[in-house]
mmCIF file of the C-alpha atoms, coordinates in Angstrom:
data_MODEL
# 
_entry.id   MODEL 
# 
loop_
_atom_site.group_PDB 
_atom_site.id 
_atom_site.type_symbol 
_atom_site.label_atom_id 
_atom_site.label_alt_id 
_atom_site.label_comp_id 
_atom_site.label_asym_id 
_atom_site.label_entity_id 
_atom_site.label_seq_id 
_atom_site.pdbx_PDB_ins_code 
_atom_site.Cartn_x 
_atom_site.Cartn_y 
_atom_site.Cartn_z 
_atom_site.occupancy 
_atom_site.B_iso_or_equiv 
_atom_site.pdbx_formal_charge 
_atom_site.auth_seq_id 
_atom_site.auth_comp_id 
_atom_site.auth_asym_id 
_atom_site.auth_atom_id 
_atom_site.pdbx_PDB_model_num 
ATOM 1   C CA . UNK A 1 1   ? -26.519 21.384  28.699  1.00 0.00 ? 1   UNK A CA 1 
ATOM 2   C CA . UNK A 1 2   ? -23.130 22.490  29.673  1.00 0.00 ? 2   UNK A CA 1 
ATOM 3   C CA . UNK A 1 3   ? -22.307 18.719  30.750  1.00 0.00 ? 3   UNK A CA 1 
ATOM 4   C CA . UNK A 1 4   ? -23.485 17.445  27.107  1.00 0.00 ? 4   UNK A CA 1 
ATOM 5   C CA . UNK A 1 5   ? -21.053 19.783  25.834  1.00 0.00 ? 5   UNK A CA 1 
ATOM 6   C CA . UNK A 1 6   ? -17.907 18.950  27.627  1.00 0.00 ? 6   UNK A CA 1 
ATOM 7   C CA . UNK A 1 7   ? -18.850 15.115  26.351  1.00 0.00 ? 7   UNK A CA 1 
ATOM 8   C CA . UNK A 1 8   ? -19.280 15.713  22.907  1.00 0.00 ? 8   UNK A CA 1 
ATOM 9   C CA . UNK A 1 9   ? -15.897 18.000  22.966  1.00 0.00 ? 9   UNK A CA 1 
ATOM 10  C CA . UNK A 1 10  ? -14.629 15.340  24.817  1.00 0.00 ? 10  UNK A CA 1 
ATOM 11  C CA . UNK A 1 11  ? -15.665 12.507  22.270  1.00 0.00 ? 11  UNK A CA 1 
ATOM 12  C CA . UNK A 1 12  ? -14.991 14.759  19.302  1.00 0.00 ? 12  UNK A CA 1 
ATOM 13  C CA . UNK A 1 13  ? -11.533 14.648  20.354  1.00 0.00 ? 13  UNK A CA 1 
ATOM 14  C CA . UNK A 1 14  ? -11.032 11.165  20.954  1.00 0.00 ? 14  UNK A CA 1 
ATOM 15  C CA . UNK A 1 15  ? -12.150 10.414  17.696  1.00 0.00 ? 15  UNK A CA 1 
ATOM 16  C CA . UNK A 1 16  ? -10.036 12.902  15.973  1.00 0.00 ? 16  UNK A CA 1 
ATOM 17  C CA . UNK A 1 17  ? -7.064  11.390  18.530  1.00 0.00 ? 17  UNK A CA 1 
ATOM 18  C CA . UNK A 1 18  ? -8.296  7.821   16.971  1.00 0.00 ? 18  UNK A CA 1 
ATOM 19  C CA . UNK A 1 19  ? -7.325  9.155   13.816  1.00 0.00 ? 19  UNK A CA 1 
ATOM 20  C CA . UNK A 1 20  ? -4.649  10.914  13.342  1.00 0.00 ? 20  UNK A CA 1 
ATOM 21  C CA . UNK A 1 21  ? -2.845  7.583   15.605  1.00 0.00 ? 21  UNK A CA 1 
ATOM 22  C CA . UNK A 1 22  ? -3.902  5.127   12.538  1.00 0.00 ? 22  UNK A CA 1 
ATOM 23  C CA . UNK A 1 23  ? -2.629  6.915   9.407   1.00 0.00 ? 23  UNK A CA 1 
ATOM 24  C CA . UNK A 1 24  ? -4.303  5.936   6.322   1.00 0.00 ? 24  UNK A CA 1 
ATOM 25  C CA . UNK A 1 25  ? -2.526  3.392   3.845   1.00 0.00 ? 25  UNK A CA 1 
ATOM 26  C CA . UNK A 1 26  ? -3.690  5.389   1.039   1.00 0.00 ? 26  UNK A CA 1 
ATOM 27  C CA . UNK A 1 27  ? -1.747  8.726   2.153   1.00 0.00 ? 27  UNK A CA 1 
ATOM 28  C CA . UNK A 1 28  ? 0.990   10.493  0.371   1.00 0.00 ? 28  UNK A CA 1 
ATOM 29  C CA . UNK A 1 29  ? 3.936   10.272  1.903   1.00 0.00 ? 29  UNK A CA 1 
ATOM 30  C CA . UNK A 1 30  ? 7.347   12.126  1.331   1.00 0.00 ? 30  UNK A CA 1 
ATOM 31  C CA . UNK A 1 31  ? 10.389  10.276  0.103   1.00 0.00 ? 31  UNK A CA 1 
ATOM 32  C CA . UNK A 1 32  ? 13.589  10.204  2.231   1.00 0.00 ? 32  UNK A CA 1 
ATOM 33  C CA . UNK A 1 33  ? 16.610  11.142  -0.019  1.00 0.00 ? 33  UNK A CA 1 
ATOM 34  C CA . UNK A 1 34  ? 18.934  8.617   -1.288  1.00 0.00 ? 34  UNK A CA 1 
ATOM 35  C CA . UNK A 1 35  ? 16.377  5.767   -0.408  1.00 0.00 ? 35  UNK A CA 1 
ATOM 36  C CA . UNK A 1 36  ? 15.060  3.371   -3.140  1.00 0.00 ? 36  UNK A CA 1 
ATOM 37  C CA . UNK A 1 37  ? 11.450  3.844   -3.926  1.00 0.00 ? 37  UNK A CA 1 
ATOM 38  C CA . UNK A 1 38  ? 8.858   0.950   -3.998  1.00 0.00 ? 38  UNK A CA 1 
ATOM 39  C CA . UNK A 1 39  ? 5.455   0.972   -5.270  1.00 0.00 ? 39  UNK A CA 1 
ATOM 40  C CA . UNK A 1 40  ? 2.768   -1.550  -3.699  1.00 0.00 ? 40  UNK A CA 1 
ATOM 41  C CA . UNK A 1 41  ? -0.277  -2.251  -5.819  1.00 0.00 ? 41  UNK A CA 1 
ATOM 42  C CA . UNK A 1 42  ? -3.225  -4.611  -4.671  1.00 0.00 ? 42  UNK A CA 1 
ATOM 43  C CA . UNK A 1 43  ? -6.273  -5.312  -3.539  1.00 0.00 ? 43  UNK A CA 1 
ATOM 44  C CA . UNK A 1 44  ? -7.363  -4.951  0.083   1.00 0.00 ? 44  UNK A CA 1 
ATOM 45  C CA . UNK A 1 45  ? -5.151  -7.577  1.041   1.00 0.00 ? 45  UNK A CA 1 
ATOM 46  C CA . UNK A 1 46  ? -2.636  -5.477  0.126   1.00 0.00 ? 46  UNK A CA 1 
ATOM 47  C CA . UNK A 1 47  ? -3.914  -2.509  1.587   1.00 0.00 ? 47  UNK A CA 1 
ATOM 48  C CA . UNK A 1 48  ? -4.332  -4.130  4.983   1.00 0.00 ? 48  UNK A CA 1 
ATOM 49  C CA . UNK A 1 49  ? 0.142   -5.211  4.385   1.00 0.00 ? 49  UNK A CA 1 
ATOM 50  C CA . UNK A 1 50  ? 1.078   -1.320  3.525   1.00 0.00 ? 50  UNK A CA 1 
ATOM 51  C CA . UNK A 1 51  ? 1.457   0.114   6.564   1.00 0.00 ? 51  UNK A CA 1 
ATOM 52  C CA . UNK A 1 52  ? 3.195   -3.200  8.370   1.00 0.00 ? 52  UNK A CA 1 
ATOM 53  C CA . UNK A 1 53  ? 5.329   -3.096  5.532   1.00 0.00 ? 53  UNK A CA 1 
ATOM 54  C CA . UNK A 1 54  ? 5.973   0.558   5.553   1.00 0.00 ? 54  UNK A CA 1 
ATOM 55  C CA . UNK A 1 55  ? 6.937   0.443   8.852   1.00 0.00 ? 55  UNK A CA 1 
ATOM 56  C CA . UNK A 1 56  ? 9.376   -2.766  8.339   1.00 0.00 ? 56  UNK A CA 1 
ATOM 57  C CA . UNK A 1 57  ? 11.314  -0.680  5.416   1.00 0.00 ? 57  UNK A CA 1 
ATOM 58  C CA . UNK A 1 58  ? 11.505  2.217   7.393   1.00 0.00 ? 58  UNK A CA 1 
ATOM 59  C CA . UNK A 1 59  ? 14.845  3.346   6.517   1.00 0.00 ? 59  UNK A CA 1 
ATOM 60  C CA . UNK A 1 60  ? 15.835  1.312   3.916   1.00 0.00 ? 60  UNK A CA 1 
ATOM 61  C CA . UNK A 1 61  ? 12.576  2.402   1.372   1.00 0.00 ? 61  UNK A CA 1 
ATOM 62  C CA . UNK A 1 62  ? 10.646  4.842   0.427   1.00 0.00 ? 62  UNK A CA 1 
ATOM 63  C CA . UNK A 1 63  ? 7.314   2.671   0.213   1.00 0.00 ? 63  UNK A CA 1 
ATOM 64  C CA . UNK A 1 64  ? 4.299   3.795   -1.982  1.00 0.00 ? 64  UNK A CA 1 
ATOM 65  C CA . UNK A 1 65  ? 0.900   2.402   -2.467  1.00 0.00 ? 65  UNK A CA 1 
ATOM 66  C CA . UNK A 1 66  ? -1.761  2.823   -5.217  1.00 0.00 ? 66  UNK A CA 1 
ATOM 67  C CA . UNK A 1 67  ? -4.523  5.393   -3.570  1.00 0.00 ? 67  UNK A CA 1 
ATOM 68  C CA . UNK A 1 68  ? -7.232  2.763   -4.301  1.00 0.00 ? 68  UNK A CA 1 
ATOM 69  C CA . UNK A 1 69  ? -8.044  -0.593  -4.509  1.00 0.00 ? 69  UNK A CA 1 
ATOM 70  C CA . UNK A 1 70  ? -6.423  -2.027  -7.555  1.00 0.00 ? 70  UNK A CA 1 
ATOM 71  C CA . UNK A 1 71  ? -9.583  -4.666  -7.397  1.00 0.00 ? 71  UNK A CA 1 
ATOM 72  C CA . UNK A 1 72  ? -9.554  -7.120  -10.827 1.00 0.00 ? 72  UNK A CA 1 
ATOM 73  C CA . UNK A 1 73  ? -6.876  -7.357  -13.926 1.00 0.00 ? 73  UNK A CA 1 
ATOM 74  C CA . UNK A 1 74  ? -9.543  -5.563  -16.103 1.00 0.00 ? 74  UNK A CA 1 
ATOM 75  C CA . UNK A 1 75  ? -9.249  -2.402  -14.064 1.00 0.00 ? 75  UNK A CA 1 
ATOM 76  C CA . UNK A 1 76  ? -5.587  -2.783  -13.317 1.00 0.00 ? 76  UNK A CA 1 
ATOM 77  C CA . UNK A 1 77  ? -5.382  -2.651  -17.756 1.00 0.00 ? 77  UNK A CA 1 
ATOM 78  C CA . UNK A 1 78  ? -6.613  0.171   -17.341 1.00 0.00 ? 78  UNK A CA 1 
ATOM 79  C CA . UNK A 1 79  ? -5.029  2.313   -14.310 1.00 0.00 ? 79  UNK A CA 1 
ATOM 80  C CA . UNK A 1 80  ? -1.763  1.174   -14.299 1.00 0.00 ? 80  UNK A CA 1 
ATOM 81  C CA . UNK A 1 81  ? -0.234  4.357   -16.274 1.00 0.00 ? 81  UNK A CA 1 
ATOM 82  C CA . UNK A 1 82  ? -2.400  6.492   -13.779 1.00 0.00 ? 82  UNK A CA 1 
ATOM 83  C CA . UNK A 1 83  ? -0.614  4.451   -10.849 1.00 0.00 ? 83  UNK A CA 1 
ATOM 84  C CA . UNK A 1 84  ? 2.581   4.435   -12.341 1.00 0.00 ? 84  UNK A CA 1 
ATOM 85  C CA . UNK A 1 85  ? 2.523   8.010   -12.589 1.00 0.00 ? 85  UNK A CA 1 
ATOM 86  C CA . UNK A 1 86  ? 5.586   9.933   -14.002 1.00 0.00 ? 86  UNK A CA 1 
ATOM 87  C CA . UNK A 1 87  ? 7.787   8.943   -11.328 1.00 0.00 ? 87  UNK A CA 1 
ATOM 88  C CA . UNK A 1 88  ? 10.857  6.566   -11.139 1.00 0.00 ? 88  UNK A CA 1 
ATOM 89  C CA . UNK A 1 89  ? 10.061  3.114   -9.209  1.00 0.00 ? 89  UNK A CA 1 
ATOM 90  C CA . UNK A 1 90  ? 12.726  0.477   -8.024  1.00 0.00 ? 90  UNK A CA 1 
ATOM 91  C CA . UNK A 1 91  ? 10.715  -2.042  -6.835  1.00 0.00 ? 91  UNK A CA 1 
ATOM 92  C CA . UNK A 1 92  ? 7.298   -2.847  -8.177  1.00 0.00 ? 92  UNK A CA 1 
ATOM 93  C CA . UNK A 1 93  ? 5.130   -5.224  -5.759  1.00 0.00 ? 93  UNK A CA 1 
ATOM 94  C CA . UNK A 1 94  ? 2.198   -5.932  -7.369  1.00 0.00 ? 94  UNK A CA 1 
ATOM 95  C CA . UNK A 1 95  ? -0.683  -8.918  -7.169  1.00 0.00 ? 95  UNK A CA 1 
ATOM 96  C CA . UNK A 1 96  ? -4.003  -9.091  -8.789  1.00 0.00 ? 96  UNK A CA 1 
ATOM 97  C CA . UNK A 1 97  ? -6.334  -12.294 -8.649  1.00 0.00 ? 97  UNK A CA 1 
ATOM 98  C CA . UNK A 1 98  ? -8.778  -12.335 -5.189  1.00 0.00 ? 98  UNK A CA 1 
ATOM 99  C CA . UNK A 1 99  ? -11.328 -10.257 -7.534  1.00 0.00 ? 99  UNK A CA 1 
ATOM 100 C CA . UNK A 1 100 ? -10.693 -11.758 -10.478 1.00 0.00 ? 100 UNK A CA 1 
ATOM 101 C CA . UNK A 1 101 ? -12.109 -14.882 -9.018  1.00 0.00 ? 101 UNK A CA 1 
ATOM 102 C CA . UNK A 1 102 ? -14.889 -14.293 -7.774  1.00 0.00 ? 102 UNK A CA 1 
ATOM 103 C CA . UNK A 1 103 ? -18.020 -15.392 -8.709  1.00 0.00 ? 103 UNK A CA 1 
ATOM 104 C CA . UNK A 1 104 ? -20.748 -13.394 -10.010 1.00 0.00 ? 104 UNK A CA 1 
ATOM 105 C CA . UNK A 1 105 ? -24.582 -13.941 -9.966  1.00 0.00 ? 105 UNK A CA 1 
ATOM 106 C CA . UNK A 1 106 ? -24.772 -15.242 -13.028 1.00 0.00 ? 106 UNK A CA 1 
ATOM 107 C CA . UNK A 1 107 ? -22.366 -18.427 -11.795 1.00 0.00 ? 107 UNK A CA 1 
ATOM 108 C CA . UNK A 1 108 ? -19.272 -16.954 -13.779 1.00 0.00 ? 108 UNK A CA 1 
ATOM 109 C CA . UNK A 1 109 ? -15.861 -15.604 -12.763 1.00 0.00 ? 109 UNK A CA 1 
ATOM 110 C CA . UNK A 1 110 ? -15.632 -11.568 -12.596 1.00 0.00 ? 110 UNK A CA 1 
ATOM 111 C CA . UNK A 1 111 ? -12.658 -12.198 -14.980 1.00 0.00 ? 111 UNK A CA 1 
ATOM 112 C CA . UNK A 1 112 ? -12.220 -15.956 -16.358 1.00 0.00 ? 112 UNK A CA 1 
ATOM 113 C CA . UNK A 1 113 ? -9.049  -17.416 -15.649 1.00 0.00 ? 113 UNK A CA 1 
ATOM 114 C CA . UNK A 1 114 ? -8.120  -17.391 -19.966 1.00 0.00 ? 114 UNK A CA 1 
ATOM 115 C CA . UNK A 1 115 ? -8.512  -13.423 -19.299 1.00 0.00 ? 115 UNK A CA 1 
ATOM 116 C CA . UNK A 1 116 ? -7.287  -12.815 -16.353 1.00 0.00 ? 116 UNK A CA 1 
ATOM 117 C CA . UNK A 1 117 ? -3.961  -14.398 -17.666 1.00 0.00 ? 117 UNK A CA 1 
ATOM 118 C CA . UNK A 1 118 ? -4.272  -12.088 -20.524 1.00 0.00 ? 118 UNK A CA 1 
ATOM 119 C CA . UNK A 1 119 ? -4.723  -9.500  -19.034 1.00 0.00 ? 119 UNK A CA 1 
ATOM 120 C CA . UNK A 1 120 ? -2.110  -10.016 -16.618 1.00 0.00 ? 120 UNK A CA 1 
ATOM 121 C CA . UNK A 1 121 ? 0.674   -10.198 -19.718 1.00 0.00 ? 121 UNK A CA 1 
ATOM 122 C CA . UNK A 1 122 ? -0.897  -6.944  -20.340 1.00 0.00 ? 122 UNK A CA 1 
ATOM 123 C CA . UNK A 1 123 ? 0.405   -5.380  -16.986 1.00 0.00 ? 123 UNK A CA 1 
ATOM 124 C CA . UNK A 1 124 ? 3.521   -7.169  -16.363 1.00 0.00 ? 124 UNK A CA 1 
ATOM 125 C CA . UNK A 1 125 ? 4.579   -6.029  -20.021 1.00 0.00 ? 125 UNK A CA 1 
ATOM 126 C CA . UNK A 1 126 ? 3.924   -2.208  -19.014 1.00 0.00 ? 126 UNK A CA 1 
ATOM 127 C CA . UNK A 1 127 ? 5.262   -2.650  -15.876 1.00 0.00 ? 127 UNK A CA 1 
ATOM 128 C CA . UNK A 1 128 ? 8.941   -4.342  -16.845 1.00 0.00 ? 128 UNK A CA 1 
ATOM 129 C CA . UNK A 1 129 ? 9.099   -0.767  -19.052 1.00 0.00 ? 129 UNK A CA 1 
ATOM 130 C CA . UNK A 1 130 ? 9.815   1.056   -16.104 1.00 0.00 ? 130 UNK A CA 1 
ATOM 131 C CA . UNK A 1 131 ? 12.629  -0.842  -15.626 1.00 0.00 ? 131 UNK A CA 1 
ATOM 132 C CA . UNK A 1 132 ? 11.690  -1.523  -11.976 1.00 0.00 ? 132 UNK A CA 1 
ATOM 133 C CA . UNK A 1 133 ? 12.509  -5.057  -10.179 1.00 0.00 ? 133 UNK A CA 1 
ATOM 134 C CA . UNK A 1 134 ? 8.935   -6.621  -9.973  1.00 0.00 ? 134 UNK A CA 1 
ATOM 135 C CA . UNK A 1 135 ? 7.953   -9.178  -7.180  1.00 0.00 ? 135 UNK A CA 1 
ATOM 136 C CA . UNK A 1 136 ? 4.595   -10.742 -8.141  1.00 0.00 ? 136 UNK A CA 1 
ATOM 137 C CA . UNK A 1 137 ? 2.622   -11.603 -4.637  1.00 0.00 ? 137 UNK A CA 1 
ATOM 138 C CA . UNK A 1 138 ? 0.336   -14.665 -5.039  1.00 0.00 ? 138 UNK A CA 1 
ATOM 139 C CA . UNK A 1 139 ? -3.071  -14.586 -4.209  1.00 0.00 ? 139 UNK A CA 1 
ATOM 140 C CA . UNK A 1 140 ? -3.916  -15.164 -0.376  1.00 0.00 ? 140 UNK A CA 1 
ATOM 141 C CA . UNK A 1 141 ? -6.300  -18.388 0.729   1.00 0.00 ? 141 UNK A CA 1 
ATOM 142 C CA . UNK A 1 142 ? -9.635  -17.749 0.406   1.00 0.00 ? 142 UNK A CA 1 
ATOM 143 C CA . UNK A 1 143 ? -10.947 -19.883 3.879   1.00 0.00 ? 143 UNK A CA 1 
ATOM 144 C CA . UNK A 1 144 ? -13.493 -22.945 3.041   1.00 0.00 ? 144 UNK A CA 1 
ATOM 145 C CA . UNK A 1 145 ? -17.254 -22.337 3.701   1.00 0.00 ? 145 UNK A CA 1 
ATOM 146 C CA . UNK A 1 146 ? -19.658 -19.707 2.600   1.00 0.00 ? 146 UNK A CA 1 
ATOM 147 C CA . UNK A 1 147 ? -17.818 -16.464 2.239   1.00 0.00 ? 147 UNK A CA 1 
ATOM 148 C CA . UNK A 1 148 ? -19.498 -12.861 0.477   1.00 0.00 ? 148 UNK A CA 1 
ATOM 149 C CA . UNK A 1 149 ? -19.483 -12.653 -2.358  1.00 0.00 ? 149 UNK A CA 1 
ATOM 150 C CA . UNK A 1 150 ? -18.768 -16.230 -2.906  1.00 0.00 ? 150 UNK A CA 1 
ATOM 151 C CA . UNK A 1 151 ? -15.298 -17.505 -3.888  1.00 0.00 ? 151 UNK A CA 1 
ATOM 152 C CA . UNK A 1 152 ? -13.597 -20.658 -3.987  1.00 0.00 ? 152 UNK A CA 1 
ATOM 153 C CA . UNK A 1 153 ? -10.458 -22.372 -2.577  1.00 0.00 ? 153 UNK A CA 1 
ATOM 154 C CA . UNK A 1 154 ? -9.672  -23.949 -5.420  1.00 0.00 ? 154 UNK A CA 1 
ATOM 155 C CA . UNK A 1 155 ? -10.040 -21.195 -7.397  1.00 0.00 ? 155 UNK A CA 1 
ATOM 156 C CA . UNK A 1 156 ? -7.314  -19.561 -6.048  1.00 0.00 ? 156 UNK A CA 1 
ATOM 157 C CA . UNK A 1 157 ? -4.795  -22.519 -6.740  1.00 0.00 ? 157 UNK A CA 1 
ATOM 158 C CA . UNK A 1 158 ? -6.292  -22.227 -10.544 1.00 0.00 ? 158 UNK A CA 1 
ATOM 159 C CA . UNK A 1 159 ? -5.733  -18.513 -10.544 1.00 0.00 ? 159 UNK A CA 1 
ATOM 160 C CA . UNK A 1 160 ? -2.360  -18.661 -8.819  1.00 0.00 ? 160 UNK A CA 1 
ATOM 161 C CA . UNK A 1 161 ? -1.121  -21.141 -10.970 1.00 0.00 ? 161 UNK A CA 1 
ATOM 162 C CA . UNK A 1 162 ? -2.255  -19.459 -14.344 1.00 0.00 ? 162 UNK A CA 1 
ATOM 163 C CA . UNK A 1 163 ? 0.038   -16.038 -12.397 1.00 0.00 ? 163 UNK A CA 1 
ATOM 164 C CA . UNK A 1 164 ? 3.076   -18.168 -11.926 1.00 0.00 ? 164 UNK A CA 1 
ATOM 165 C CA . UNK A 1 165 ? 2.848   -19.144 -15.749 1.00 0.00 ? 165 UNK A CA 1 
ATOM 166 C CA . UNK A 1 166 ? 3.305   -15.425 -16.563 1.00 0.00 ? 166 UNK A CA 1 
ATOM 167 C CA . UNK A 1 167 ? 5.523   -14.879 -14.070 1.00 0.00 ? 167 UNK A CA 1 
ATOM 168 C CA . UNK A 1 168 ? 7.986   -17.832 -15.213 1.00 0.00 ? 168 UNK A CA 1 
ATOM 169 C CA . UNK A 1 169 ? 7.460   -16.671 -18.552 1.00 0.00 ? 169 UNK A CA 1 
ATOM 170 C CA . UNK A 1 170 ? 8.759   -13.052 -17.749 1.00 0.00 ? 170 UNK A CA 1 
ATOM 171 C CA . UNK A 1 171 ? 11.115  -13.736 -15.453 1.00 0.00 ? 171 UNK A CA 1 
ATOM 172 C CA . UNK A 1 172 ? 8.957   -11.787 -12.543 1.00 0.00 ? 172 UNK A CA 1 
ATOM 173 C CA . UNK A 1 173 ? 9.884   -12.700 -8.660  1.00 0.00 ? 173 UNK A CA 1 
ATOM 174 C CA . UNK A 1 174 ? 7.281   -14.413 -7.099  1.00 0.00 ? 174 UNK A CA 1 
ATOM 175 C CA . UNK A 1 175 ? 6.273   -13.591 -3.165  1.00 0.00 ? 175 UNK A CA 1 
ATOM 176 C CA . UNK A 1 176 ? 4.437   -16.790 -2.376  1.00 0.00 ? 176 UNK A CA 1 
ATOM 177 C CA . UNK A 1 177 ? 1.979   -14.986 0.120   1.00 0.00 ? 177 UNK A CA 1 
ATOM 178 C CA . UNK A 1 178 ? -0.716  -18.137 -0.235  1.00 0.00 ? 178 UNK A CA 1 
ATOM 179 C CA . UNK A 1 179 ? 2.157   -20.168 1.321   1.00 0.00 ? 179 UNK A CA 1 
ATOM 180 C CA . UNK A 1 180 ? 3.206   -18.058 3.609   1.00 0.00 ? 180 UNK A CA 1 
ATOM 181 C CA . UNK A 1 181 ? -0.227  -17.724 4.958   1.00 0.00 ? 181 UNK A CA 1 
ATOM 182 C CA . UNK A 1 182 ? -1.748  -20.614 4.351   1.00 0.00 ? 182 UNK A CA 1 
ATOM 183 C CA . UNK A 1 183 ? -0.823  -22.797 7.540   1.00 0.00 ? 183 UNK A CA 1 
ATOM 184 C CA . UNK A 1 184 ? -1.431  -20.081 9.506   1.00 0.00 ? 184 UNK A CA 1 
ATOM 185 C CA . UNK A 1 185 ? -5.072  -19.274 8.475   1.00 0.00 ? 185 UNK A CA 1 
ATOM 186 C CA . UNK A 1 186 ? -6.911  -19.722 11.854  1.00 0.00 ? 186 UNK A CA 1 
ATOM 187 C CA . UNK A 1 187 ? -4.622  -17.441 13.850  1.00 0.00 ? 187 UNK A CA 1 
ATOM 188 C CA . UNK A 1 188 ? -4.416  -14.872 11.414  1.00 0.00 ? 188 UNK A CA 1 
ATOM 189 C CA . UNK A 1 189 ? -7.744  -14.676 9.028   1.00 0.00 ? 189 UNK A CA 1 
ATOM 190 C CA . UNK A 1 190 ? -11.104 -13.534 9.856   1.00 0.00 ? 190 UNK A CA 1 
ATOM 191 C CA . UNK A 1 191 ? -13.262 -16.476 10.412  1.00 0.00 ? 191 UNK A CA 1 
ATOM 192 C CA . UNK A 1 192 ? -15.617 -16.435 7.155   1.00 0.00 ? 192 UNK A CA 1 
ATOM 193 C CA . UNK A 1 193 ? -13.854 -13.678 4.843   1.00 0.00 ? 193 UNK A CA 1 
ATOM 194 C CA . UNK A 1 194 ? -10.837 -13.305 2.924   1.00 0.00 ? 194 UNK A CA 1 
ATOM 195 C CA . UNK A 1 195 ? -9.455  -10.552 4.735   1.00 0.00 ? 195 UNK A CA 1 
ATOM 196 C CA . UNK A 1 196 ? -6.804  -10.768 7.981   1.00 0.00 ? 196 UNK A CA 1 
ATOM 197 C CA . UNK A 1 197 ? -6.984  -9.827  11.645  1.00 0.00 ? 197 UNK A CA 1 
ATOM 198 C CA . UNK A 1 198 ? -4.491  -6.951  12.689  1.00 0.00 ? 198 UNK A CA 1 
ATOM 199 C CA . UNK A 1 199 ? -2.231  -9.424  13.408  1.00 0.00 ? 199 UNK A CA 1 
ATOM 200 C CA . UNK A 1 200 ? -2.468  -11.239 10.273  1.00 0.00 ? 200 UNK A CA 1 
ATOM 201 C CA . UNK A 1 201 ? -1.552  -8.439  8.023   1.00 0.00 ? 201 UNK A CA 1 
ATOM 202 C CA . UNK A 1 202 ? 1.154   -7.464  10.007  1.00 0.00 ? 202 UNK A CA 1 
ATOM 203 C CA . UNK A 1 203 ? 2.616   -10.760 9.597   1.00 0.00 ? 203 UNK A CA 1 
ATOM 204 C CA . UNK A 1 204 ? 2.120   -10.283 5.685   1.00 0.00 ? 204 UNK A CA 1 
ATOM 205 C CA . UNK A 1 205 ? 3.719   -6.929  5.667   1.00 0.00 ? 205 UNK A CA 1 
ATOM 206 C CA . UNK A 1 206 ? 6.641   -7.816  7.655   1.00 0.00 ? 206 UNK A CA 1 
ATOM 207 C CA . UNK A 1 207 ? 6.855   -10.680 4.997   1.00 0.00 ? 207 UNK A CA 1 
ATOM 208 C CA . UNK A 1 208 ? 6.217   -8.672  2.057   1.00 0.00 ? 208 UNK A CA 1 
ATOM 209 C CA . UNK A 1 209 ? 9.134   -5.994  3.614   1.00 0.00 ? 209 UNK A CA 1 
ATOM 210 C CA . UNK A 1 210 ? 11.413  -8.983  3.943   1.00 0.00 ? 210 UNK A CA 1 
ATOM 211 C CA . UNK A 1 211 ? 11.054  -9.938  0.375   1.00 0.00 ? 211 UNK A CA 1 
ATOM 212 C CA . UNK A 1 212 ? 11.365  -6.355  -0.867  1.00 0.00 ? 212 UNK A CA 1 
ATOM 213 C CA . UNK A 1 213 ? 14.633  -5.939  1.094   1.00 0.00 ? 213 UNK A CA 1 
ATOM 214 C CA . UNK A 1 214 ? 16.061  -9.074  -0.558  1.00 0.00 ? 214 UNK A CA 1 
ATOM 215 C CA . UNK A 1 215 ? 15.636  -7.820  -3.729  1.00 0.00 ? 215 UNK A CA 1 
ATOM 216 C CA . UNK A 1 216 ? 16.742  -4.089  -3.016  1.00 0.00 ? 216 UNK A CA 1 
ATOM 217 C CA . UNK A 1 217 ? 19.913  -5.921  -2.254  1.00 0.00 ? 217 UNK A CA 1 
ATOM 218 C CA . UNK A 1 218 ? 22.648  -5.550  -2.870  1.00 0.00 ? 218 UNK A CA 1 
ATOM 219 C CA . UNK A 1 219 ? 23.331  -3.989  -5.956  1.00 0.00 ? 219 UNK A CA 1 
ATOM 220 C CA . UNK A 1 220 ? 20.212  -1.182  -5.056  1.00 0.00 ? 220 UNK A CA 1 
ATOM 221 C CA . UNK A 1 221 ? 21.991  -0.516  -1.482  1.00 0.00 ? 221 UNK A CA 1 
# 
């Protein structure tokens, strides 16, 4: 009995080591005076990039995240004061699309592509109020085959093409993160699924920090 013990404590504290080594992309953190502040919002593409991208700015910006999935347009209409909150933002990284796509079981989109440009216009009009830089990240590649819940490759070039639109149209930077990861799906997505390996979304955070620290500079430096 005493044996069992010692391995449970022993387990219980490896897991509660596990932990607190992998902090949680979702977690307050505390700005570092005189640093610009950035505010990431996304699905869980994005939420895989935070902490890469965190880490990458580390110095340079104070780097927020959305404490939830930011899932389709239709849901980002409706939380983006709540994200927003009542504090001042600098940079504004924002995508929304991978849910919008997808299909449901009656054979439609979650969000057609006439509403989910709509409903984009929506947010990137509240979001050029705060007066914050926005970089809009395209939507990643969704790998050929059967993926759950079902969504198409070319759905993503429709979807990504009806963002840019907006985008041009508002004078939004664009983060082409399809491009970026596009030639280097094998290596860095899981086989079947839209989401990355480790390695994979470290490679999208360190590109996502690169693109933020471009347009911090100079004049926000």
């Amino acid at each position: 009995m005493r044996i069992l013990i010692l391995l449970l404590t022993f387990a219980a504290a490896l897991y509660a080591q596990a932990t607190q080594a992998k902090p949680s992309p979702y977690a307050p953190i505390t700005d570092a005076p005189g640093l610009p502040r950035v505010l990431i919002l996304g699905d869980s593409i994005s939420i895989g990039y935070t902490l890469p991208a965190r880490a990458a700015l580390a110095g340079v910006a104070n780097v927020h995240r959305a404490g939830e999935n930011c899932g389709p347009t239709t849901f980002g209409v409706q939380m983006v004061e709540t994200w927003l909150g009542k504090d001042r933002w600098d940079v504004i990284h924002f995508n929304f699309g991978l849910h919008d796509l997808k299909q449901m079981f009656d054979g439609y989109y979650q969000v057609s592509p006439d509403d989910y440009e709509r409903n984009l216009r929506r947010i990137v009009f509240r979001l050029k109020q705060t007066g914050a830089k926005l970089i809009f990240a395209t939507t990643t590649p969704v790998p050929e085959g059967k993926v759950s819940p079902p969504r198409l490759p070319d759905d993503v070039v429709l979807y990504n093409n009806r963002a840019l639109k907006v985008m041009s149209e508002n004078g939004v930077k664009v983060d082409d993160l399809y491009a970026f990861a596009l030639p280097r799906l094998s290596e860095w997505q899981l086989p079947a699924n839209v989401h990355f390996t480790d390695a994979g979304s470290a490679a999208l955070g360190k590109e996502v920090a690169r693109v933020i620290s471009a347009t911090l500079q100079p004049a926000d430096r």
